[in-house]
C-alpha positions in Angstrom: 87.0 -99.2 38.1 88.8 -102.3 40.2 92.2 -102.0 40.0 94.6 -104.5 42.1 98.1 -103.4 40.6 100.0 -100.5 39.5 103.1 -99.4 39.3 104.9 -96.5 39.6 107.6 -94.3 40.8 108.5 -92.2 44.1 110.7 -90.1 45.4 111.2 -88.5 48.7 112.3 -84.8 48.9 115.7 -83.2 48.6 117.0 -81.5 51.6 118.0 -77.7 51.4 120.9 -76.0 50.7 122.8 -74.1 54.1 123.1 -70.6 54.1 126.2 -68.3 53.5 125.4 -64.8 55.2 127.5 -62.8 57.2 125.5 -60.4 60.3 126.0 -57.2 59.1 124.2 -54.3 61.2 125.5 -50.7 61.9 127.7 -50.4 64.8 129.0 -53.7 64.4 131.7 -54.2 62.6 132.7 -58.2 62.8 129.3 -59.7 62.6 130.1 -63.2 61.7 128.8 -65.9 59.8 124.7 -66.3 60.7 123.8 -68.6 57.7 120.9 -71.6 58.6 120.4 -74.9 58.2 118.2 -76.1 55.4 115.3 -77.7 55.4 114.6 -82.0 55.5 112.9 -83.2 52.2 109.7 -84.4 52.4 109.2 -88.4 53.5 107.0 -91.1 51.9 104.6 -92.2 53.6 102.1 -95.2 53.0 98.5 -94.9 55.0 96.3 -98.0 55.1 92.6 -96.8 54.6 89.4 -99.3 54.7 87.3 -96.8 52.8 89.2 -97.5 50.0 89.2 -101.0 48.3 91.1 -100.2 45.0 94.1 -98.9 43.7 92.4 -96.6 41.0 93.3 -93.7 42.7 96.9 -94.1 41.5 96.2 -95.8 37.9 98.4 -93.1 35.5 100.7 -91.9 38.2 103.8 -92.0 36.8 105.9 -90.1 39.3 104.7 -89.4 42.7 107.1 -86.8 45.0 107.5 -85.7 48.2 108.5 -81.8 48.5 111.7 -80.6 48.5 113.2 -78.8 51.5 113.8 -75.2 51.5 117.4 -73.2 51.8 118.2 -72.0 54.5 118.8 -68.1 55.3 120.7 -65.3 57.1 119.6 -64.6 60.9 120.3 -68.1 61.5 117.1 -69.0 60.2 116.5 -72.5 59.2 114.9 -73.7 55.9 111.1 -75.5 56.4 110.9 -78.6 55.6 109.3 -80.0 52.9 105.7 -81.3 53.2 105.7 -84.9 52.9 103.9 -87.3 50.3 101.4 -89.9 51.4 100.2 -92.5 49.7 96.7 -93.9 50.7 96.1 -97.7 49.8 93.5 -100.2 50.9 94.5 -102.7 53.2 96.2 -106.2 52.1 98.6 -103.9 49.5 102.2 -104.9 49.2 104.8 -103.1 48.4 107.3 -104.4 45.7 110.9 -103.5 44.7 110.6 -103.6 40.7 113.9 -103.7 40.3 114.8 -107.2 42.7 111.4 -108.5 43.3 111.1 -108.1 46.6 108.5 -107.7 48.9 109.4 -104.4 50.8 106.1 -104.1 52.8 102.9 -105.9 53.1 99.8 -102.9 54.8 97.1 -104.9 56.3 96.3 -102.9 59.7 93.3 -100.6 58.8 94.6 -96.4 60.1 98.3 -97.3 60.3 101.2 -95.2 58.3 104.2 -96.0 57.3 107.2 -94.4 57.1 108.8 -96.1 53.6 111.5 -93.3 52.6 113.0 -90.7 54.6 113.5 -87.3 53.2 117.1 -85.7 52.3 118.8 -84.5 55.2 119.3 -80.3 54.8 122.5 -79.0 54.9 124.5 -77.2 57.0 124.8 -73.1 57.0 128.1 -71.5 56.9 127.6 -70.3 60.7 128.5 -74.0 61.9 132.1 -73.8 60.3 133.4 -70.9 62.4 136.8 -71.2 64.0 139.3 -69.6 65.4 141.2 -70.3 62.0 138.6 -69.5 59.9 136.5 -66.2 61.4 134.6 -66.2 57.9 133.9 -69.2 56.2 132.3 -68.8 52.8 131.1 -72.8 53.0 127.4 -74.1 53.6 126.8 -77.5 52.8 124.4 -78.5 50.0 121.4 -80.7 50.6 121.2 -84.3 50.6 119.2 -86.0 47.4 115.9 -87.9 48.1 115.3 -91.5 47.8 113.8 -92.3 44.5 112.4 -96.3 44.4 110.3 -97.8 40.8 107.8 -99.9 43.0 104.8 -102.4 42.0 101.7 -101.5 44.5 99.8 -104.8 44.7 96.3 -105.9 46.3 95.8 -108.8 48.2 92.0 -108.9 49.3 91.7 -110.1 52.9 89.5 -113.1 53.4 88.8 -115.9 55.5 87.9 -118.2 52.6 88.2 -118.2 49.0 85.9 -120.0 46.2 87.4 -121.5 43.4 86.3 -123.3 40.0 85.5 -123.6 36.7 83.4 -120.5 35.4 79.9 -120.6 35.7 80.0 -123.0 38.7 78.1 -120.8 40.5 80.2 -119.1 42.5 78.7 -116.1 42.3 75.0 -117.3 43.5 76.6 -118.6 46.6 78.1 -115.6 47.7 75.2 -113.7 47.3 73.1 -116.3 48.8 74.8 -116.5 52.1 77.1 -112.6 52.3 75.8 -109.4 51.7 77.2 -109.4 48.0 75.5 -108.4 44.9 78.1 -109.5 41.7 76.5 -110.1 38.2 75.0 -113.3 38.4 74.1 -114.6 34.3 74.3 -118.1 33.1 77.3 -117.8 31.1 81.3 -118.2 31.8 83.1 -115.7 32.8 80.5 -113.7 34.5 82.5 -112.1 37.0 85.5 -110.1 35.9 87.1 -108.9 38.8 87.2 -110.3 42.4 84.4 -109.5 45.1 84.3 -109.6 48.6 81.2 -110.7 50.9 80.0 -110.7 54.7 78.9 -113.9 55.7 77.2 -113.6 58.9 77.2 -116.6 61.8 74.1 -115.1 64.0 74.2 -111.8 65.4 77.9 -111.7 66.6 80.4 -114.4 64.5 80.8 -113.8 60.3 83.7 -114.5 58.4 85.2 -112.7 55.0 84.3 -114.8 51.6 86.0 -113.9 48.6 84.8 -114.9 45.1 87.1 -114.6 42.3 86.8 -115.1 38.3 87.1 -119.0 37.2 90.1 -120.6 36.8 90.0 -123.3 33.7 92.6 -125.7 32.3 95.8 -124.0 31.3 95.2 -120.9 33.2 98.7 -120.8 34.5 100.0 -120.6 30.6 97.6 -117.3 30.4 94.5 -118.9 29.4 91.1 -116.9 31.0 91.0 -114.7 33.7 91.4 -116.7 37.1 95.4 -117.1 37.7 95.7 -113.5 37.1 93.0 -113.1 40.2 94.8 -115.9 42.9 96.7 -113.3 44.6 93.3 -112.2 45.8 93.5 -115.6 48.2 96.8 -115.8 48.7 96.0 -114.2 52.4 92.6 -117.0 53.1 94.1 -119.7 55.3 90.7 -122.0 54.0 89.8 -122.6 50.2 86.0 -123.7 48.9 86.7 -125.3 45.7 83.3 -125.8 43.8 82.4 -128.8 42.0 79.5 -128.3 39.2 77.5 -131.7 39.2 75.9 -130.7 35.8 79.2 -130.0 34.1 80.3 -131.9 31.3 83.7 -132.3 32.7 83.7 -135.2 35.5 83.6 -133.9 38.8 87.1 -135.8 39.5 88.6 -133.7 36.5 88.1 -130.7 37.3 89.0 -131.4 41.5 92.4 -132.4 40.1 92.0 -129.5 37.6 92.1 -126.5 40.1 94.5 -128.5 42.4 97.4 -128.6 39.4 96.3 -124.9 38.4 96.5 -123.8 42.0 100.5 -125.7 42.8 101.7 -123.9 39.4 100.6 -120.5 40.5 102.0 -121.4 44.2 102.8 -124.3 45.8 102.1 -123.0 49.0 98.4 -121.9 48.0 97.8 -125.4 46.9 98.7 -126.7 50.7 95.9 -124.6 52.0 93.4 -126.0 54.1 90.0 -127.2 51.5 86.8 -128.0 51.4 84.5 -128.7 48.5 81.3 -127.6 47.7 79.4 -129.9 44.8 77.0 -127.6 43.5 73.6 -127.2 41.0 72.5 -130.5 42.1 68.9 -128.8 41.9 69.5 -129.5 37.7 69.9 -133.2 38.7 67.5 -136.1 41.0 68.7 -136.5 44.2 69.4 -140.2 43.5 71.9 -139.2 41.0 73.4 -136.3 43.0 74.0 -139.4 45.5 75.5 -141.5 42.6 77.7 -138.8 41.1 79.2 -138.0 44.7 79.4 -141.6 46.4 81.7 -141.6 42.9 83.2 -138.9 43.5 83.9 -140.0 47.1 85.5 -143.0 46.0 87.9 -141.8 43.1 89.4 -139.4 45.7 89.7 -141.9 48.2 87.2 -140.9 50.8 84.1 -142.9 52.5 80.8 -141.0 52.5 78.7 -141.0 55.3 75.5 -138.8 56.5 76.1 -137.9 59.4 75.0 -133.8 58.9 72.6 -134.0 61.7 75.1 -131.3 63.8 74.4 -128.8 60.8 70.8 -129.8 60.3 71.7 -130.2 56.8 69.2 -132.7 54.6 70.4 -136.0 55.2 69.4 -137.5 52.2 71.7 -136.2 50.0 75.5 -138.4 50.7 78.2 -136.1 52.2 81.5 -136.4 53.7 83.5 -135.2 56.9 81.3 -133.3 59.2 82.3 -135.9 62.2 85.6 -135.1 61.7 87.8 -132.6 63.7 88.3 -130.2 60.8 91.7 -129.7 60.0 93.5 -132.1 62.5 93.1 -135.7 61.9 93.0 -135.1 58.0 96.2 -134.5 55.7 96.2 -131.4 54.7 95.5 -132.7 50.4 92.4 -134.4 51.6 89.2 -132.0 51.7 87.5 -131.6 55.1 84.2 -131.7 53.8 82.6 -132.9 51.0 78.7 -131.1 50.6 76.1 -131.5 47.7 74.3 -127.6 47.1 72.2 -125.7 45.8 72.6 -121.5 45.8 69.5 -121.5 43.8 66.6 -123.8 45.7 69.0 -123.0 49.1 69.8 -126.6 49.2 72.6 -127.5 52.3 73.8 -123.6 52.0 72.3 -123.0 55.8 74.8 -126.2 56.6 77.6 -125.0 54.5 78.2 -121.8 56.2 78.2 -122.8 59.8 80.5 -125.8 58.5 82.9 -123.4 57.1 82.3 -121.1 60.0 83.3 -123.9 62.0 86.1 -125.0 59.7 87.4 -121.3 59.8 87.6 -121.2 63.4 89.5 -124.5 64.1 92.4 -123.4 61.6 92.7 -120.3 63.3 93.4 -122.4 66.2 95.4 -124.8 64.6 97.5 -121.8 63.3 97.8 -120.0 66.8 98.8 -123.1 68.7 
């Protein structure tokens, strides 16, 4: 079962009690105080493992705990400490604070662990309050309480680029034409429920993360389908494929300027992200009007096509935009870098589209580190 958010509480150990004991042996008649410390509660601990890619694990934990420490003794002998609680999470979860909203830690580095509550400190055994004054102190302090935090586990899949449109837009047959992927491909909306993740591979050394998730439609930021409830899952892309249907009923300018609105009222800093757009099922249409419906296209979002695909050996009959520009630098940043007529199904331009957004993946990278 995919699960991407739960919520829960936990608590780090309390610390244990110090001792009160007094050394009493034969022979000796003022032993002295010889009471121990307690023991440290149990931390919290959050460990980032890649062989997990869901939360499920933790769906119906209501409480998680860390152990508490034990008591001390008499002999001096400390109390152990209690064993400490681990939580293991895939990576891209974040951590949040139910109570303020706020992001306490975001877990991306595959192995790491994190130390996110320290246990209760133990207390202190009678034998550390001797004095001259007081030869027999009958006082041991108690534990320290743990930390106890209600906190909202949430996943972020980790992607280099993230498709987005209208259900049924085909979405699904790209990422399992060009990524190791296999999601339920069926000609009806909403055939993919919960996000997927695919390898795309660039030759034998270069691939890039593509993450598909369930269509976004108008009013989805009111709560209408399943998509806004899935954008977290690109939050983390830095480069967004939004997917065009040429066979829709909808106008291909509509639903551009569709997912653009959905994606600034879920987060205005999503809808900043470096695009591209993929128009797609042109195989359902002749390739003069595929050429009609995106020189239209071209021109209601103020763009000049050209055909110039010959670096990407991509069919150069069909009109395209932006492959002679230097993705991501000379275009503002709401203007798509590339405009590109598909086909998932007859593998029409999809061996051009993924070097193009290999390419166009690499050069925000450096745009980002420089």
């Amino acid at each position: 079962m995919f699960v991407d958010s739960v919520e829960l509480m936990v608590s780090s150990g309390k610390g244990g009690a110090g001792s009160i004991s007094f050394w009493t042996e034969k022979f000796v008649a003022n032993g002295g105080p010889d009471g121990g410390d307690g023991g440290r509660g149990g931390a919290v601990f959050f460990k980032v493992d890649n062989n997990t890619d869901t939360l499920s694990g933790l769906r119906g934990r209501v409480h998680m705990k860390a152990e508490n420490g034990q008591p001390g003794t008499g002999s001096k002998c400390y109390g152990r400490k209690g064993q400490d609680l681990i939580v293991t999470v895939p990576p891209g979860t974040t951590v949040v604070d139910m109570e303020t909203g706020e992001e306490l830690m975001d877990l991306l580095t595959e192995g790491e662990t994190v130390l996110f509550l320290e246990g209760g400190k133990g207390g202190l055994g009678n034998m550390h309050f001797k004095s001259s004054s007081n030869q027999r102190p009958t006082y041991a302090q108690p534990g320290l309480p743990g930390i106890s935090k209600q906190i909202r586990l949430e996943m972020k899949l980790i992607a280099d680029v993230g498709l987005v449109g209208y259900p049924n837009v085909g979405k699904s047959t790209l990422i399992a034409t060009l990524s190791n992927a296999r999601p339920q491909v069926a000609n009806y909306e909403f055939t993919t429920l919960t996000p997927k993740l695919g390898v795309v591979h660039m030759g034998d050394f270069d691939s890039f993360m593509m993450a598909d998730i369930p269509g976004i439609i108008e009013g989805a930021s009111d709560g209408r389908g399943l998509g806004l409830e899935f954008l977290r899952h690109i939050e983390r892309t830095k480069t967004l494929l939004l997917m065009i249907d040429a066979a829709n009923y909808r106008e291909m300018k509509y639903q551009y300027e569709t997912l653009l609105v959905e994606l600034t009222r879920y987060s205005e800093t999503l809808a900043t992200r470096k695009h591209a757009i993929a128009i797609t099922k042109i195989d359902s249409l002749s390739r003069d009007e595929v050429n009609a419906l995106t020189e239209t296209f071209l021109k209601d979002i103020d763009l000049e096509a050209n055909k110039t695909l010959s670096q990407y050996k991509a069919k150069e009959d069909y009109i395209s935009y932006g492959f002679e520009k230097d993705f991501g630098v000379k275009l503002p940043e709401e203007k798509p870098l590339f405009v590109l007529p598909i086909s998932s199904v007859a593998h029409i331009n999809t061996e051009p589209l993924r070097y193009a957004l290999g390419d166009f993946i690499k050069s925000v990278k450096e745009e980002n580190e420089a």
